[in-house]
C-alpha positions as MATLAB code, in Angstrom:
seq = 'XXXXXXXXXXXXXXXXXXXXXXXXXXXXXXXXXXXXXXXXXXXXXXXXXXXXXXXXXXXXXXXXXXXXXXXXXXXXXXXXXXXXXXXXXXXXXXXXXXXXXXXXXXXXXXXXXXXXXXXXXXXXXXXXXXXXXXXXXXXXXXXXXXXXXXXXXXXXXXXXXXXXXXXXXXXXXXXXXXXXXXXXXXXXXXXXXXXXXXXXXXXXXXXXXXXXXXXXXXXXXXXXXXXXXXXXXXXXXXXXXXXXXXXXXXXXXXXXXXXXXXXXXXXXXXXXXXXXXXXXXXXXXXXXXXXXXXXXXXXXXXXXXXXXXXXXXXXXXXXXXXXXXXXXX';
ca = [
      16.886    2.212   18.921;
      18.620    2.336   22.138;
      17.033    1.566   25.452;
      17.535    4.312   27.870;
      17.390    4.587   31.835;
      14.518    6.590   32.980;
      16.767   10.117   33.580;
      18.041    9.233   30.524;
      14.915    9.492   28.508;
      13.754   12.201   30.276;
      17.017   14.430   29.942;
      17.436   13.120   26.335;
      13.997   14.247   25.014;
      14.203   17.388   26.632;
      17.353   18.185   25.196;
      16.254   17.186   21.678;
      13.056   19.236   21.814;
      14.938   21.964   23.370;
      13.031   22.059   26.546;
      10.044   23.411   25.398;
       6.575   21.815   24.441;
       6.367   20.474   21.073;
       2.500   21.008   20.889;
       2.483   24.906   21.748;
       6.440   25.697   22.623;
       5.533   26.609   26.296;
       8.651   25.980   28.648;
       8.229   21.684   28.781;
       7.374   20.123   32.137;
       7.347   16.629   31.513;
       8.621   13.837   28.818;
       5.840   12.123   27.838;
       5.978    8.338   26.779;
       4.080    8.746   23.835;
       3.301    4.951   23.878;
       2.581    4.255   27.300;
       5.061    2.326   29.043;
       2.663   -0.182   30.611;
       2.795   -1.857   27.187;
       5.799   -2.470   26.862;
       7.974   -5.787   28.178;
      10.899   -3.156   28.902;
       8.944   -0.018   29.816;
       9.624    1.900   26.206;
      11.886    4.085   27.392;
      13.054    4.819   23.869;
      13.650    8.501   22.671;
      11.602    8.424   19.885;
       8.595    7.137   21.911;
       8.999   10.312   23.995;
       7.775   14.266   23.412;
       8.133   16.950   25.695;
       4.890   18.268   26.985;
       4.052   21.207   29.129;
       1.356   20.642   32.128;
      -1.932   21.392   29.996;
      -0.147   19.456   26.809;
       0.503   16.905   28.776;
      -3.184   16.543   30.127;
      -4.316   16.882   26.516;
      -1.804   13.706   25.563;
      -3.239   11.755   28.315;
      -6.862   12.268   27.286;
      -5.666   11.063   23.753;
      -7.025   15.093   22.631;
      -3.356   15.178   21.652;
      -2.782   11.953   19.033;
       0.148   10.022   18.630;
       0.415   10.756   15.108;
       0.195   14.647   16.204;
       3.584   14.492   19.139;
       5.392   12.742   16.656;
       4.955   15.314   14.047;
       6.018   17.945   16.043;
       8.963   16.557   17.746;
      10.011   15.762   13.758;
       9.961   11.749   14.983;
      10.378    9.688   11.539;
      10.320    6.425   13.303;
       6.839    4.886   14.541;
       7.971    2.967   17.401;
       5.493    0.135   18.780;
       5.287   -2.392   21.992;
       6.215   -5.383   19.680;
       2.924   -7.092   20.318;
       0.818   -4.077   18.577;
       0.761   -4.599   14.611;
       2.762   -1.833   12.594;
       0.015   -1.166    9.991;
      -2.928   -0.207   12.612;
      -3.179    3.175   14.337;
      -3.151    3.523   17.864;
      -4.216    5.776   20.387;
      -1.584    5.841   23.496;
      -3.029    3.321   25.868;
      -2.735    1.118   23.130;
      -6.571    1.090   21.653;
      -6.782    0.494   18.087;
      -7.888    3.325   15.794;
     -10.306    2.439   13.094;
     -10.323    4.162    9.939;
     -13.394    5.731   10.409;
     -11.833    6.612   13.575;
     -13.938    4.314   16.164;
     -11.803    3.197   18.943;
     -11.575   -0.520   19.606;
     -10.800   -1.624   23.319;
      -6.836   -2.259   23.759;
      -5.705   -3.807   26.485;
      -5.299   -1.421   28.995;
      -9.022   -0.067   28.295;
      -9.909   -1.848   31.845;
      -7.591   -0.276   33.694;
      -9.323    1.817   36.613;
      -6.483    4.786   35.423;
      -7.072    4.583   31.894;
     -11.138    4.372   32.066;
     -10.326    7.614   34.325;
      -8.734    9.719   31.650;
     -10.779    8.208   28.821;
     -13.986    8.394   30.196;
     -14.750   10.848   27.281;
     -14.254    7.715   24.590;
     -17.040    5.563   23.236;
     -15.789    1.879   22.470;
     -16.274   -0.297   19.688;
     -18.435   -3.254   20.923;
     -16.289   -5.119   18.633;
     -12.635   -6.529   19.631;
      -9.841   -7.230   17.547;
      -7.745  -10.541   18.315;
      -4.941  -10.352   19.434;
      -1.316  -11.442   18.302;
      -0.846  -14.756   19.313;
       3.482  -15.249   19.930;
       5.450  -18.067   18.584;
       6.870  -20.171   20.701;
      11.019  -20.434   20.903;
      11.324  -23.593   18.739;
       8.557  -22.760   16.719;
      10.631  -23.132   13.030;
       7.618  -21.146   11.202;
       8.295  -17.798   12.630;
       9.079  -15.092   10.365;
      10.511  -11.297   10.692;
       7.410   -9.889   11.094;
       6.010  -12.137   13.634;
       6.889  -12.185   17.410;
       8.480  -15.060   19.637;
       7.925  -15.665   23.450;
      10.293  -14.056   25.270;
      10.020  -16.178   28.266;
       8.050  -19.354   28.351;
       7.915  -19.822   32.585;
       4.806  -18.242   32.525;
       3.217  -21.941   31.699;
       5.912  -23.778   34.352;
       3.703  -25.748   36.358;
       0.646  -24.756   35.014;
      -2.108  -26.703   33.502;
      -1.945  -26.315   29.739;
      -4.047  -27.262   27.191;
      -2.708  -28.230   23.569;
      -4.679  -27.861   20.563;
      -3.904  -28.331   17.217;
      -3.504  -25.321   15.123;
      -5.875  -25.748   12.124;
      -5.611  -23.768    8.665;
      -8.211  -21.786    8.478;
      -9.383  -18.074    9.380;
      -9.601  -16.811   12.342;
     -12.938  -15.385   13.147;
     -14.986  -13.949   15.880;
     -18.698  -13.961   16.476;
     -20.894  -12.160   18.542;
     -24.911  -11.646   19.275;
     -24.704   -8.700   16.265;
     -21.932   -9.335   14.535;
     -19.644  -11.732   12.702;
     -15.818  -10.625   11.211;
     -12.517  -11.864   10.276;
      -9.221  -10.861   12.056;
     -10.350   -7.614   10.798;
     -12.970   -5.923   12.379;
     -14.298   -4.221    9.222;
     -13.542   -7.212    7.229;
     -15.574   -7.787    4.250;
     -18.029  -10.112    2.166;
     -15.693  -13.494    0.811;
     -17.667  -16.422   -0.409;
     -15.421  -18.625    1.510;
     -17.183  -16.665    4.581;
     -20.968  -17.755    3.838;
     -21.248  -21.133    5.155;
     -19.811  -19.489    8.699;
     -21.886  -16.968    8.478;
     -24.965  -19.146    7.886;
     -23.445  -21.045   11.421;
     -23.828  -18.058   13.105;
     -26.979  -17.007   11.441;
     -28.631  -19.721   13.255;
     -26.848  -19.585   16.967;
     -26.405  -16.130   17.250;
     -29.029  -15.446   19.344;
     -27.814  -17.879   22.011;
     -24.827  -15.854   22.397;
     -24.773  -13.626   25.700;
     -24.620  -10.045   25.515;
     -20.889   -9.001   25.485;
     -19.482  -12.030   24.496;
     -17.955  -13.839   22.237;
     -16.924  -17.024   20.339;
     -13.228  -16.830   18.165;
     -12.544  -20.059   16.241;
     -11.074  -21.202   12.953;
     -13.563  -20.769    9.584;
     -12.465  -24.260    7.880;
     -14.610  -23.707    4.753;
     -12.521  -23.208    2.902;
      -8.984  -24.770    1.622;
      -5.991  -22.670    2.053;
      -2.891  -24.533    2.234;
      -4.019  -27.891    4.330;
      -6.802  -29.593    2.499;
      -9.140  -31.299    5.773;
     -11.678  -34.331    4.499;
     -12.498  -35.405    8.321;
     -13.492  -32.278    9.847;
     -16.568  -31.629   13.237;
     -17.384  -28.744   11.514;
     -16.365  -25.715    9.447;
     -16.554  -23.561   11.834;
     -14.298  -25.114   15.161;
     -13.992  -23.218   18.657;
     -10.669  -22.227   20.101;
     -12.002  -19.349   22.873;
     -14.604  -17.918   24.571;
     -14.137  -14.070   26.352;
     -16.848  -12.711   28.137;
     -15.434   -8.453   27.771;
     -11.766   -8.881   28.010;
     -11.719  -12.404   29.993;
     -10.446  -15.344   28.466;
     -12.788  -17.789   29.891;
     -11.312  -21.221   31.025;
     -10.871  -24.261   28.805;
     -13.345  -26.095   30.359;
     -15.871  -22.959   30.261;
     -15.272  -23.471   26.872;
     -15.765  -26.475   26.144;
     -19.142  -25.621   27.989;
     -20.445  -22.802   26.089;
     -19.375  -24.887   22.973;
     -21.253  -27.561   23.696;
     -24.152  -25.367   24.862;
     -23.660  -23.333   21.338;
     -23.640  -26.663   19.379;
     -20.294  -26.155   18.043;
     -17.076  -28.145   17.518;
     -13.970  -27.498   19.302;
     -10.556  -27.327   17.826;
      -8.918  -30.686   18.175;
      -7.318  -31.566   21.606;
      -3.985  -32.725   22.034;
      -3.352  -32.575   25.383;
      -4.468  -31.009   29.128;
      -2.095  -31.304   31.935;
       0.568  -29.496   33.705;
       3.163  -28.245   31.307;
       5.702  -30.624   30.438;
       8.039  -28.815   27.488;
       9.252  -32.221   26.454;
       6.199  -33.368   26.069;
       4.640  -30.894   24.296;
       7.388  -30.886   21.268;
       6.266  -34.380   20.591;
       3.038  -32.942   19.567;
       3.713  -31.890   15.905;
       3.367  -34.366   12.882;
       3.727  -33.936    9.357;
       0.615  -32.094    7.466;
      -0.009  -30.156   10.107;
      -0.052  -26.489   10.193;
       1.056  -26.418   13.888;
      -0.039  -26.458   17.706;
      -1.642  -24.206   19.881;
      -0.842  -24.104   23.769;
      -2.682  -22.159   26.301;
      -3.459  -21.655   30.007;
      -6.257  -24.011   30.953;
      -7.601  -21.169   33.718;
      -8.993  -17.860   32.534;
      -7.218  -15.182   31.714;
      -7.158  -11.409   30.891;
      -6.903   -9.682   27.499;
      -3.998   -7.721   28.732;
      -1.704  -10.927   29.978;
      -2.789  -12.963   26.251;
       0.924  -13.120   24.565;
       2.044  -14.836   28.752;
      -0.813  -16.959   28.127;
      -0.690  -18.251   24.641;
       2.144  -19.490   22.167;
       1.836  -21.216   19.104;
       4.105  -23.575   17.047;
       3.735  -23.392   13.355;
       5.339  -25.690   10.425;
       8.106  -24.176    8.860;
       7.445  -22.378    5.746;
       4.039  -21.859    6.206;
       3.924  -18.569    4.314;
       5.037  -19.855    1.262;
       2.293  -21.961    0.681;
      -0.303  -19.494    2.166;
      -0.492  -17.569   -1.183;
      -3.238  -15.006   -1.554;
      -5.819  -18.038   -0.945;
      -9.055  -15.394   -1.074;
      -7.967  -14.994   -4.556;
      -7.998  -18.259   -5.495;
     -10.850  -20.882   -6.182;
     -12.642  -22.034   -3.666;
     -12.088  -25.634   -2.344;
     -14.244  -26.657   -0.202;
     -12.656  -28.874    2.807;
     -14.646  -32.152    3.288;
     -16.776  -32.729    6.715;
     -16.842  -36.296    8.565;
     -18.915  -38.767    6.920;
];
């Protein structure tokens, strides 16, 4: 799909939808991104993310009364065109908040926005937020179609880093009420009942709006670990959509009696460096910013570097037997 100019969106849309709303067919006013264009690293200027809209229509779109699915539709789009960041088999409304199937709204990350809380101030949020898509960095050799590379790593030029290893496990997310996979409305695994019996007993220390995202190591999936701190080790901490800093958490982990994800390295970035980092029977490294960030700048903030064929020997491990990993002695 080509990239357009901004007239040429706007003329090209109209002309395809014949200059008239495709929601009610009243004379068209405006070419709506249909995706908005804050999301996107190039400002989604692509016809088939566009739908002409008349004044009220267009009102109605920005509210999200008017769903993505729906403009689509009716300007006969085939194509589902997302920021690449966004995951192709999860429904979202236009400021980028995912849809759940029950059709809950989890917070995106535009949902802080002063604008956007404006024209959504009719939605009710999830409580719950999905991780986000961590990017692979340039040399990373594990990086597949359907997975996303860095586009431009200067975002970490002299920064303090800090390099973790990348452990084979799942990634999972607890919070004062709740405990889930990747998924938000992921569901029972035996592999998942030792973590859950972690947070069973810490949950309560963990502040309202909060949460903890690490790696559940139970279980074996591809890496088999027989010197690990704990099965359940910390890689973030958010307090809402804030990335606390590494050594924030490093505190709350401490305070939450939890292990960390192995450190490689904290300093200021040094590329070079940093590539000397992976050794063989590992799944990969992890770096990140060492300050705080937002949900919103995540895939500027954090890049990953994964062994090369990775997927191959991922399998469908919750299928499989159980193998426990081994703890330190």
């Amino acid at each position: 799909m080509e990239l357009l100019t901004r007239d040429d969106f706007r003329n090209g849309v109209f002309k395809r939808d014949r200059y008239l709303c495709v929601n009610c067919g009243s004379p068209g006013i405006d070419s709506h991104h249909i995706m908005e264009r804050r999301l996107w690293p190039d400002g989604g200027y692509y016809i088939d993310n566009g739908a002409t809209v008349c004044e009220p229509c267009h009102i109605q779109a920005e509210m999200t009364n008017i769903s993505c699915e729906t403009l689509r539709e009716k300007a006969g789009i085939k194509q589902v065109l997302l920021p690449p960041h966004l995951y192709s088999d999860q429904r979202y409304d236009k400021w980028g908040n995912p849809i759940m199937p029950n059709g809950e709204r989890l917070r995106g990350e535009l949902s802080d926005d002063e604008s956007v809380k404006k024209v959504l101030e009719h939605v009710t949020y999830s409580s719950y937020i999905k991780y986000p898509r961590t990017y692979h960095l340039p040399w990373s050799p594990g990086c597949t179609e359907n997975d996303r590379i860095m586009p431009d790593i200067t975002c970490f030029a002299d920064k303090e880093v800090v390099v973790t290893t990348k452990m084979d496990g799942e990634n999972t997310t607890m919070y004062r009420d709740h405990i889930h996979a990747r998924s938000i409305d992921s569901g029972n695994h035996p592999s998942r009942n030792r973590v859950k019996a972690i947070w069973g007993s810490i949950a309560h220390e963990i502040p309202e709006e909060y949460r903890v995202c690490g790696e559940n190591l139970f279980a074996k999936h591809s890496i088999a670990y027989d010197n690990l701190s704990g099965y359940f080790e910390v890689f973030s901490v958010w307090n809402k959509l804030t990335c606390l800093s590494w050594s924030e958490t490093e505190e709350w982990a401490g305070l939450l009696g939890l292990p960390i994800v192995p450190l490689l390295y904290k300093g200021v970035w040094d590329k070079d460096l940093i590539h000397s980092f992976y050794k063989e029977g590992m799944e990969g490294y992890v770096v990140r910013l060492a300050s705080s960030f937002p949900y919103g700048k995540f895939r500027f903030s954090v890049g990953k570097y994964v062994r090369a064929n990775h997927v191959q020997t991922h399998g469908h491990w919750m299928r499989q037997e159980i193998v426990p990993n081994r703890l330190k002695a």
